[in-house]
N, CA, C and O atoms as CSV, one atom per row, in Angstrom:
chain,resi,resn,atom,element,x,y,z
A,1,UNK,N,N,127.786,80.381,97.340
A,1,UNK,CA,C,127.201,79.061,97.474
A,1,UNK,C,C,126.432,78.711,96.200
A,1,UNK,O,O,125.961,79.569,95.453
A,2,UNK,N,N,126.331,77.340,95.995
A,2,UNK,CA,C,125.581,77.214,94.796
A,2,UNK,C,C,124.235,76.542,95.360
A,2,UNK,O,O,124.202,75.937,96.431
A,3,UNK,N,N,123.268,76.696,94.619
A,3,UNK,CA,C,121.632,75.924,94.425
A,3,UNK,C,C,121.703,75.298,95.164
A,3,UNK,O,O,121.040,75.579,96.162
A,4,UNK,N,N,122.671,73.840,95.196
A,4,UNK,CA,C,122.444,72.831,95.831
A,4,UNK,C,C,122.766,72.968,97.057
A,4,UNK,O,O,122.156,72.306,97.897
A,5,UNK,N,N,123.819,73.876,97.453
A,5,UNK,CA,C,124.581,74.059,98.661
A,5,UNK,C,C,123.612,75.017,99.267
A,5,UNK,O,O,123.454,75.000,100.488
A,6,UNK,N,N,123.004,75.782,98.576
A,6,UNK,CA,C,122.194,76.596,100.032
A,6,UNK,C,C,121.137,75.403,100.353
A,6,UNK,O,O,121.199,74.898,101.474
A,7,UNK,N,N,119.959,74.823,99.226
A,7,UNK,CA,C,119.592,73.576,99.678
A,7,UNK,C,C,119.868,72.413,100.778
A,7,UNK,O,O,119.176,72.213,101.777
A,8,UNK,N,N,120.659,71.916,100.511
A,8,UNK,CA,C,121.845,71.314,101.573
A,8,UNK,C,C,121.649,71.633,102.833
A,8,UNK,O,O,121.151,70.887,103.676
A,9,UNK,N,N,122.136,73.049,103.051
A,9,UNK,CA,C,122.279,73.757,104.470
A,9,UNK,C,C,120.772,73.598,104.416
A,9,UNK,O,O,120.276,72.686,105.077
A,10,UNK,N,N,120.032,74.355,103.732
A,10,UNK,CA,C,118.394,74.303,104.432
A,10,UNK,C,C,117.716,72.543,105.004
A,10,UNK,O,O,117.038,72.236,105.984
A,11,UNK,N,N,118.150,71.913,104.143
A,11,UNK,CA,C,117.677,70.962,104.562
A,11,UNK,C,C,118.451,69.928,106.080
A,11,UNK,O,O,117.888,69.009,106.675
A,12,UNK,N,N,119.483,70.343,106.279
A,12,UNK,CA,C,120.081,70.009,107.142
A,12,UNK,C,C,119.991,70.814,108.295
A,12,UNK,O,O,120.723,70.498,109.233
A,13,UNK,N,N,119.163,71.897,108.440
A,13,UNK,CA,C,118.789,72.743,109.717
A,13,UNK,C,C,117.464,72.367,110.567
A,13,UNK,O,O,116.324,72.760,110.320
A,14,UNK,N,N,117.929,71.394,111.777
A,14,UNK,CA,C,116.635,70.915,112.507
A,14,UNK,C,C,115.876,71.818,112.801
A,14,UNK,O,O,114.675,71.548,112.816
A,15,UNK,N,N,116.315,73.193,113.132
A,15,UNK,CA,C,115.572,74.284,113.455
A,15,UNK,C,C,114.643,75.010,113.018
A,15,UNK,O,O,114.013,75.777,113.746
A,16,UNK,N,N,114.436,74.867,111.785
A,16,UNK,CA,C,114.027,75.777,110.789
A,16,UNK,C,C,114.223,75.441,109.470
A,16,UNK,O,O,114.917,76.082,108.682
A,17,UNK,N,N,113.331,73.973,109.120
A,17,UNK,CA,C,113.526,73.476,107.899
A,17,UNK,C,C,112.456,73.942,107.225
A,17,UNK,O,O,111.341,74.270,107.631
A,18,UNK,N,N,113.097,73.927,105.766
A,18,UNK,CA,C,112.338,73.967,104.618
A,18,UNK,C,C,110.996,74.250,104.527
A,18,UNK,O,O,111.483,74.806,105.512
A,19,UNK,N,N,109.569,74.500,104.355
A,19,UNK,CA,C,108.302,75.023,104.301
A,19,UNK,C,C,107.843,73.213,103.177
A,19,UNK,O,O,108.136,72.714,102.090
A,20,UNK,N,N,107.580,73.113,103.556
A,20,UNK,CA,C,107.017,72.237,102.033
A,20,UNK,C,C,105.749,72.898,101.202
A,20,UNK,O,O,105.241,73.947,101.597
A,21,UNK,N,N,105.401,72.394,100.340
A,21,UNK,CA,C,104.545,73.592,99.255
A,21,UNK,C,C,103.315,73.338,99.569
A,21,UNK,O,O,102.548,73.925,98.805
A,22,UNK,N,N,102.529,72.408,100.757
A,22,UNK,CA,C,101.312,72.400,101.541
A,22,UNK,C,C,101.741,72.973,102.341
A,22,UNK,O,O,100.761,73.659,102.634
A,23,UNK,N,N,102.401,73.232,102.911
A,23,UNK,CA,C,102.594,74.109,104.127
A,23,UNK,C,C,102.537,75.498,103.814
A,23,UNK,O,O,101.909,76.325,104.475
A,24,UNK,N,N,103.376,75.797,102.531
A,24,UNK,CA,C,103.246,77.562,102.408
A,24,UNK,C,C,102.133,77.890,101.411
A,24,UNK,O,O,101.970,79.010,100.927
A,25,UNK,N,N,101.321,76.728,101.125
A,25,UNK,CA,C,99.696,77.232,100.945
A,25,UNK,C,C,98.551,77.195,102.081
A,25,UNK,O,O,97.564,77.920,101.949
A,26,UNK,N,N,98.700,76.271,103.299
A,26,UNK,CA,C,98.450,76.829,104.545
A,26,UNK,C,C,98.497,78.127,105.107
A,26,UNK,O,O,97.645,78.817,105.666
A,27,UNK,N,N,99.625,78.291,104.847
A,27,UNK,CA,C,100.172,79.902,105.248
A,27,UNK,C,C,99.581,81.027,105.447
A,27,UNK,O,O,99.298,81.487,104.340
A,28,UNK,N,N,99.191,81.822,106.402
A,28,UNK,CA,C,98.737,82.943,106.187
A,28,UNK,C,C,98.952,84.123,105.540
A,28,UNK,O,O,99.539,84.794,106.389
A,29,UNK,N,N,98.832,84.820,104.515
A,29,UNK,CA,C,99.200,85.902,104.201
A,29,UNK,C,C,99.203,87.365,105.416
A,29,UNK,O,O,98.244,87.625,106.143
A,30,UNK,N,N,100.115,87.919,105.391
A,30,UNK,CA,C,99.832,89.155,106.207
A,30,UNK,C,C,100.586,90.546,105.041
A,30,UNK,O,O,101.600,90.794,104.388
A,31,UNK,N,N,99.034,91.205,105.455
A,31,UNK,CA,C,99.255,92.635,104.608
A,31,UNK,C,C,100.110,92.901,105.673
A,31,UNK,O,O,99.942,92.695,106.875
A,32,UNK,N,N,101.279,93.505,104.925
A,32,UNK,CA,C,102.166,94.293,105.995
A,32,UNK,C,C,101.865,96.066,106.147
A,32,UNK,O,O,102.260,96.725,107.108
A,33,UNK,N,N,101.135,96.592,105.048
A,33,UNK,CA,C,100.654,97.865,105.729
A,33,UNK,C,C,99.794,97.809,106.611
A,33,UNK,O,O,99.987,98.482,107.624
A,34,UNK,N,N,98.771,97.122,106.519
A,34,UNK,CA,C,97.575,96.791,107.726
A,34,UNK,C,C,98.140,96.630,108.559
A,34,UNK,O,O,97.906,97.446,109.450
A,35,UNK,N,N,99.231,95.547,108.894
A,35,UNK,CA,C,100.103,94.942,110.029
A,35,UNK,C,C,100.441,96.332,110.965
A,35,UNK,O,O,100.186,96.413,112.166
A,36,UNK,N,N,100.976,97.242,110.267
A,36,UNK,CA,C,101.820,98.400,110.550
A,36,UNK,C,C,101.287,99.248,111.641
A,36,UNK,O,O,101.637,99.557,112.780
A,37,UNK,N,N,99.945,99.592,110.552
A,37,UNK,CA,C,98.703,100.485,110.892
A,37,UNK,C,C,98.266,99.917,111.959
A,37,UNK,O,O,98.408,100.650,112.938
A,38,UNK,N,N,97.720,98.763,112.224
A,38,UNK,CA,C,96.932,97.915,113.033
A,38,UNK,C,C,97.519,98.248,114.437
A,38,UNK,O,O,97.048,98.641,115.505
A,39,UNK,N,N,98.799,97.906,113.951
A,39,UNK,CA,C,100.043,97.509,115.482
A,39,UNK,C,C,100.340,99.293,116.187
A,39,UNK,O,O,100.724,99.513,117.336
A,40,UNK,N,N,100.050,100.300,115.190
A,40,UNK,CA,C,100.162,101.599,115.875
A,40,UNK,C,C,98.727,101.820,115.898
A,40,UNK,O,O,98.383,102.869,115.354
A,41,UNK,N,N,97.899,101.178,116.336
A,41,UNK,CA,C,96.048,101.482,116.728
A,41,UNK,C,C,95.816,102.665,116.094
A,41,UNK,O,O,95.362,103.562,116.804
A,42,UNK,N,N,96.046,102.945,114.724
A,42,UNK,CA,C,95.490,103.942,113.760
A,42,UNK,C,C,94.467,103.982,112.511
A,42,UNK,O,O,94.708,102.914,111.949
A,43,UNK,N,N,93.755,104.439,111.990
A,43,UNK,CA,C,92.908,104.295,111.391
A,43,UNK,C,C,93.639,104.737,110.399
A,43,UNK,O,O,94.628,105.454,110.547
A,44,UNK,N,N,92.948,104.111,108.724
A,44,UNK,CA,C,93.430,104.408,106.966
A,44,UNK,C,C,93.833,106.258,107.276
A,44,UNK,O,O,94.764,106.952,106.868
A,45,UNK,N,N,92.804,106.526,108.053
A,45,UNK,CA,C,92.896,108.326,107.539
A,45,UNK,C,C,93.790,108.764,108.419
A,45,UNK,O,O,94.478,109.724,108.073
A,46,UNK,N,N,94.014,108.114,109.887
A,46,UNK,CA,C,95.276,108.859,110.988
A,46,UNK,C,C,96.521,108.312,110.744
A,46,UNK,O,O,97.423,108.664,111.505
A,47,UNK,N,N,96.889,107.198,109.478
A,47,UNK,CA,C,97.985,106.771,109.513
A,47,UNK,C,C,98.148,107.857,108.269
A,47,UNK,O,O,98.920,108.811,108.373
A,48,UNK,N,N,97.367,107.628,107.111
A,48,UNK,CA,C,97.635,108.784,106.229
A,48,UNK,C,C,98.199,110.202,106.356
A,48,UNK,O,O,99.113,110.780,105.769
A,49,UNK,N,N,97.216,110.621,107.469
A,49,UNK,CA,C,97.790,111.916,107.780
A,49,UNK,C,C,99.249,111.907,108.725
A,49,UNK,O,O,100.162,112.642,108.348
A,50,UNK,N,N,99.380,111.319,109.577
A,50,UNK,CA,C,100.517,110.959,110.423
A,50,UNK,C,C,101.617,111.128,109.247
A,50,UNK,O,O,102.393,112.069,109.412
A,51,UNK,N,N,101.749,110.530,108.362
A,51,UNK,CA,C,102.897,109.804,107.206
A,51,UNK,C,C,102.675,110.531,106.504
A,51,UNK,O,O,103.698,110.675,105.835
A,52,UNK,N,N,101.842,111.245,106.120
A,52,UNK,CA,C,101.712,112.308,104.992
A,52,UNK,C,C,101.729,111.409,103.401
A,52,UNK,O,O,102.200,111.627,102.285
A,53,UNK,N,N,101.042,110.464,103.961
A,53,UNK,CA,C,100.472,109.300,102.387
A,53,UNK,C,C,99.196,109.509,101.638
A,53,UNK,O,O,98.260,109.775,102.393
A,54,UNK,N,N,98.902,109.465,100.416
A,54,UNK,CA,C,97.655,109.639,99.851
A,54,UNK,C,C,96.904,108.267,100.484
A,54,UNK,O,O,97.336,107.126,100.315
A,55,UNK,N,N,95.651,108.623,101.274
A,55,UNK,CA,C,94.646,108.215,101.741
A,55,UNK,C,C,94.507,107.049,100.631
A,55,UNK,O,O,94.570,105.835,100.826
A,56,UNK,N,N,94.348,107.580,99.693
A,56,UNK,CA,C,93.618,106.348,98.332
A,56,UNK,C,C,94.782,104.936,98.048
A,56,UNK,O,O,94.601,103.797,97.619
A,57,UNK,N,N,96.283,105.852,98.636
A,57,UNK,CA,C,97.358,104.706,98.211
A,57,UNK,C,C,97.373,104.274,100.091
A,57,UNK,O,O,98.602,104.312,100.035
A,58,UNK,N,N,97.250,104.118,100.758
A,58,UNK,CA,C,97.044,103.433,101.741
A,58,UNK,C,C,95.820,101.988,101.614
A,58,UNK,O,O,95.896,100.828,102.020
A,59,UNK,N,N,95.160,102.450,101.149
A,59,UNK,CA,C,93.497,101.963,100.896
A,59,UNK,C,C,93.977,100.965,99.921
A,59,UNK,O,O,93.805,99.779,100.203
A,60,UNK,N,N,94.747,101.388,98.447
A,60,UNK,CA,C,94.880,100.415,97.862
A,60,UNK,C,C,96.406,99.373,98.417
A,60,UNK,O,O,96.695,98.354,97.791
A,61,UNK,N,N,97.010,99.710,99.305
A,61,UNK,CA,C,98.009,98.805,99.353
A,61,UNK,C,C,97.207,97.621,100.204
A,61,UNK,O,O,97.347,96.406,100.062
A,62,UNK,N,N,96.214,98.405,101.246
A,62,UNK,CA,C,95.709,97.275,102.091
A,62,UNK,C,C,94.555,96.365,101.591
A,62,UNK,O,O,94.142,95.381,102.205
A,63,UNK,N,N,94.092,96.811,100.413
A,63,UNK,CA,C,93.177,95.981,99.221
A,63,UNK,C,C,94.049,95.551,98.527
A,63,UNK,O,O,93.463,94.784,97.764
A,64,UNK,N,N,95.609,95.540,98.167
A,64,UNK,CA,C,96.393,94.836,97.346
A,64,UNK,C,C,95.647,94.726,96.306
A,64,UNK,O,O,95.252,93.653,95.849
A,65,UNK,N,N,95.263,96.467,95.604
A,65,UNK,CA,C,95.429,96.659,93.957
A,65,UNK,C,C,96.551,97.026,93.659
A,65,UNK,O,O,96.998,96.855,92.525
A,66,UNK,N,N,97.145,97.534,94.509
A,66,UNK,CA,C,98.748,97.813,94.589
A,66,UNK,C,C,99.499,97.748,95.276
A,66,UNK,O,O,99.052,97.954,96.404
A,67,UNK,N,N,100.970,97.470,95.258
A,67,UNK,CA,C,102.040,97.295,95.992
A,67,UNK,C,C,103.103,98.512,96.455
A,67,UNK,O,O,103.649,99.375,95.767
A,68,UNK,N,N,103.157,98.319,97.468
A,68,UNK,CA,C,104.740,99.700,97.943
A,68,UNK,C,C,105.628,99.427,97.047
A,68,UNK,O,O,105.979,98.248,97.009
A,69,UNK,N,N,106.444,100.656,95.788
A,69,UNK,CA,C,107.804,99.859,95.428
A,69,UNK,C,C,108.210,100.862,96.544
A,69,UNK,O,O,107.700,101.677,97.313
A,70,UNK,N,N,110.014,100.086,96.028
A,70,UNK,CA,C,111.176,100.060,96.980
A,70,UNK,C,C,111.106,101.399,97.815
A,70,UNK,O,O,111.467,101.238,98.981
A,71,UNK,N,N,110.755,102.579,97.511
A,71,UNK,CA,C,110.789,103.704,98.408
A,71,UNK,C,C,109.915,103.847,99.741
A,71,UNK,O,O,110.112,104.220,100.898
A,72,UNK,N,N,108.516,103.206,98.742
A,72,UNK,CA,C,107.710,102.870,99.716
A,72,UNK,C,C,107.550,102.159,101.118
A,72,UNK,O,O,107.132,102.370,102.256
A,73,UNK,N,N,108.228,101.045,100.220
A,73,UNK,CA,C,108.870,100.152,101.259
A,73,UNK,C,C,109.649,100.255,102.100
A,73,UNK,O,O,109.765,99.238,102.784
A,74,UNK,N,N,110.607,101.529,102.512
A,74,UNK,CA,C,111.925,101.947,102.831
A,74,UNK,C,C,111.007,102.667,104.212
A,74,UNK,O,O,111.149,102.531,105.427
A,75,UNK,N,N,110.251,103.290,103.574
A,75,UNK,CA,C,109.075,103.976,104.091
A,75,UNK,C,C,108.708,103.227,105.798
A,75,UNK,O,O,109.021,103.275,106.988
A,76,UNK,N,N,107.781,102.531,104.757
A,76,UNK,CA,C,107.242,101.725,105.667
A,76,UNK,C,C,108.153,100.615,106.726
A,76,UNK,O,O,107.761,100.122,107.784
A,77,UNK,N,N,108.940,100.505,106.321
A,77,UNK,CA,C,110.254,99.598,107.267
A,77,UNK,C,C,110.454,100.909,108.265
A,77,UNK,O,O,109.808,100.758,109.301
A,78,UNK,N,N,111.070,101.954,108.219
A,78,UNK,CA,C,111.258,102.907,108.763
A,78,UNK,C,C,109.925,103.097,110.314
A,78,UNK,O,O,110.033,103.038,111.539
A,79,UNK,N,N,108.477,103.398,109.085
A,79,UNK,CA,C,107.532,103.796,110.212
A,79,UNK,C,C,107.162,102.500,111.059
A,79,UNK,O,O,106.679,102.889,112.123
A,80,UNK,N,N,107.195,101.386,111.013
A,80,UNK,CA,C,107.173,99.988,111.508
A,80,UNK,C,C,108.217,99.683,112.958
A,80,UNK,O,O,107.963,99.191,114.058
A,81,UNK,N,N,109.690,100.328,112.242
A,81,UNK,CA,C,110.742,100.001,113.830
A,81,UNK,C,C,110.449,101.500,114.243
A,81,UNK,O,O,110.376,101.398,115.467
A,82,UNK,N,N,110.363,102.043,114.118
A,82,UNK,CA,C,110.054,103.625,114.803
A,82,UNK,C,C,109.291,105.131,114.190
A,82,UNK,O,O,109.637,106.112,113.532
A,83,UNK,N,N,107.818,104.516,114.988
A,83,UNK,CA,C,106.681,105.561,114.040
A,83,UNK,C,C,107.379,106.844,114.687
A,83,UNK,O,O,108.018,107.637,113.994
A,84,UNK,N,N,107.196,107.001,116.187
A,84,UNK,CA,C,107.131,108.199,116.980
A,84,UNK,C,C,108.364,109.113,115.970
A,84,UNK,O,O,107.975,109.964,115.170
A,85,UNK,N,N,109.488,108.871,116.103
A,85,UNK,CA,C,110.653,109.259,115.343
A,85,UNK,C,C,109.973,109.507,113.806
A,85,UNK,O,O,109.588,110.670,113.932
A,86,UNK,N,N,109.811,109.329,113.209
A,86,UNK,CA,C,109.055,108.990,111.875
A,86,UNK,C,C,107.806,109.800,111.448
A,86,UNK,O,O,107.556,110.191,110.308
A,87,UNK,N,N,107.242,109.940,112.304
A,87,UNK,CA,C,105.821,110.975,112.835
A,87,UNK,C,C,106.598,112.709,112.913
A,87,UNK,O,O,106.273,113.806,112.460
A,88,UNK,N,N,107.496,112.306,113.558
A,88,UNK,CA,C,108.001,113.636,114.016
A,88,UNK,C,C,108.953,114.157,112.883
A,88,UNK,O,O,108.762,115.308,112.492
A,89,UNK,N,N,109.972,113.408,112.312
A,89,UNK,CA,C,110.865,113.621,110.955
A,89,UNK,C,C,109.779,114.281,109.369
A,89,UNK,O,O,109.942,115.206,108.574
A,90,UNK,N,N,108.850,113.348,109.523
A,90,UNK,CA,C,107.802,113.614,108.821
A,90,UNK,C,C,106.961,115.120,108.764
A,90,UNK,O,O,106.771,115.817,107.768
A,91,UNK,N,N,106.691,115.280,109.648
A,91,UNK,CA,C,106.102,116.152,110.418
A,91,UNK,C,C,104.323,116.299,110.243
A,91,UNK,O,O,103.579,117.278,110.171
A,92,UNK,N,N,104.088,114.811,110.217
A,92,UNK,CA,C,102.094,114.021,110.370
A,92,UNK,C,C,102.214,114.696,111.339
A,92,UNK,O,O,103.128,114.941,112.127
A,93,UNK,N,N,100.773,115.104,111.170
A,93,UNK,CA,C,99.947,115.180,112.466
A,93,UNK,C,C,99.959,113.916,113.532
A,93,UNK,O,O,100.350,112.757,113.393
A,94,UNK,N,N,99.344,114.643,114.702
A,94,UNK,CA,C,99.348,113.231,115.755
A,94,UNK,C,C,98.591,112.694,115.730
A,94,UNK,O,O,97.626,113.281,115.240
A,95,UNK,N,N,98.364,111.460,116.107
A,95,UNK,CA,C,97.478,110.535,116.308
A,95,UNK,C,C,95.966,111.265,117.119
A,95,UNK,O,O,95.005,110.547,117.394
């Protein structure tokens, strides 16, 4: 598809149009490690240990001095659709 043609389709979808650029400065940001952590009721230090992550790189992803790259991220997609599995492959301590 080209530029205009994915355009096109976006703008022609009643369902799920376009964001306009007040709208996605409205927007909420969501840390997605916090998200993660939050949603498995764990604390910086029981998700750390669970995942076997440096404490300090947890801390900074959820202060966003730094970002997950791609492994990280692979990571975290993984512990997100299935910690228990993930916990256990890993072999973290339990909660």
């Amino acid at each position: 598809m080209t530029e205009e043609e994915i355009v096109a389709n976006a703008l022609s979808d009643p369902d799920n149009p376009p964001l306009t650029a007040e709208q996605l400065a409205r927007a909420k940001h969501v840390n997605a490690v916090k998200d993660i952590r939050r949603r498995l009721d764990m604390t910086q230090v029981q998700f750390a240990e669970a995942f076997r992550l440096p404490l300090a790189t947890v801390r900074d992803w959820e202060q966003e001095r730094s970002y997950p790259d791609a492994p990280a991220r692979a990571l975290l997609t993984a512990i997100a659709r299935a910690p228990e599995t993930m916990r256990r492959l890993i072999g973290g301590q339990a909660a």
